[in-house]
Phi, psi and omega in degrees: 000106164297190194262356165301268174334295179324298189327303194293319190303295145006289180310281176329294198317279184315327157298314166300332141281344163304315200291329199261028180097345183242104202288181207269319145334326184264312174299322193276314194292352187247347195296126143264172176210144170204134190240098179200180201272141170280026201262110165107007177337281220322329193254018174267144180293038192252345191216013163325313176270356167308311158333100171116335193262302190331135183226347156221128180245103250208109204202139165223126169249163194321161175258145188299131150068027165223132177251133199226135206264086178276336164244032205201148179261162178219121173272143160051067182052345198240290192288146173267112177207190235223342183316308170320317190314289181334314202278324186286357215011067179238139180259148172268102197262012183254154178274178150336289217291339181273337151305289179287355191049039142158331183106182180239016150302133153349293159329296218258027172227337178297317154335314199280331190260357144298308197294315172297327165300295182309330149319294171280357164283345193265312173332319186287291194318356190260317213254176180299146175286007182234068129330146155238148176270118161247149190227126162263116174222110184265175170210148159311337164203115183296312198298305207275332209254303130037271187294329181306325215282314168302312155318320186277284191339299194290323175274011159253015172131337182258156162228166208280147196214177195199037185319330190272358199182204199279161164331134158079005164251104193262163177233131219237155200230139152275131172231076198300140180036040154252155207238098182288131144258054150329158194262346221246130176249009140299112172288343200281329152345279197280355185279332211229160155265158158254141141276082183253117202266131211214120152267171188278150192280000000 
């Protein structure tokens, strides 16, 4: 997504809360930003009074068994470097796998949908009970990973919802000229996205 776009998405998101009431003033002054894991959210105080309201949580987390480069710049599609660190004077000690939840071995996807459950038992414990959770998600091999992403959901509390259409109809993203590494030998895999919705059961 270039930053034009994002800008405009930007724009819509504010224009739509200007329309519900809620002014541009109000989105700052109320905004937390925290930066930790959501695993154990429930017990930081930052967010103690919080507990019971949120109804909606809007999230795309790493994709299983995709490397997709979050602590790194990718120059002309190819080089790779470290330079945000640089500019910051900071060094980055985390491998991959602390980015992705988990890497891209066999091992490390298994990891990654343990890692997802445990996210969302702590989510639940945060948000209001008719909440609803959308995830923007791709995957490396959808057909294997897909039913694990559901599974990890449904054992930490959710079922799967279907606001646009029939049971089983979700709506999937093209995601032109973006450039995946994967374990997956499907390109239509690294190509697309998913959108998925989810309440506490």
């Amino acid at each position: 997504m270039d930053l034009n776009r994002i800008l405009l998405g930007l724009e819509v998101f504010l224009e739509t809360c200007k329309n519900a009431g809620i002014t541009k003033h109000n989105l700052f002054v109320n905004r937390r930003l925290f930066n930790r894991s959501s695993i154990e959210l429930e017990f930081d105080n930052g967010i103690t009074d919080l507990i019971g309201s949120p109804r909606l949580v809007f999230t795309s987390p790493p994709y299983p068994g995709v490397h997709v480069l979050y602590n790194k710049w990718q120059i002309a599609s190819r080089k790779e470097t470290y330079l945000p660190y640089y500019i910051s004077g900071m060094n980055d000690s985390r491998p991959e796998a602390y980015y992705t939840m988990g890497g891209r071995s066999k091992s490390g996807v298994v990891k990654y949908f343990d890692l997802i459950s445990k996210s969302f038992i702590s989510v639940s414990k945060v948000i209001h009970p008719k909440a609803i959770i959308a995830q923007l998600v791709g995957f490396s091999d959808t057909r294997d990973q897909l039913p694990q992403y559901l599974k990890a959901m449904e054992n930490a509390g959710y079922n799967e919802i279907f606001p646009f259409g029939a049971s089983g109809n979700r709506l999937w993203r093209d995601v032109p000229n973006r450039k995946w590494y994967t374990n997956g030998h499907d390109r239509w895999d690294s190509s697309k996205e998913v959108l998925l919705f989810h309440t506490l059961f």
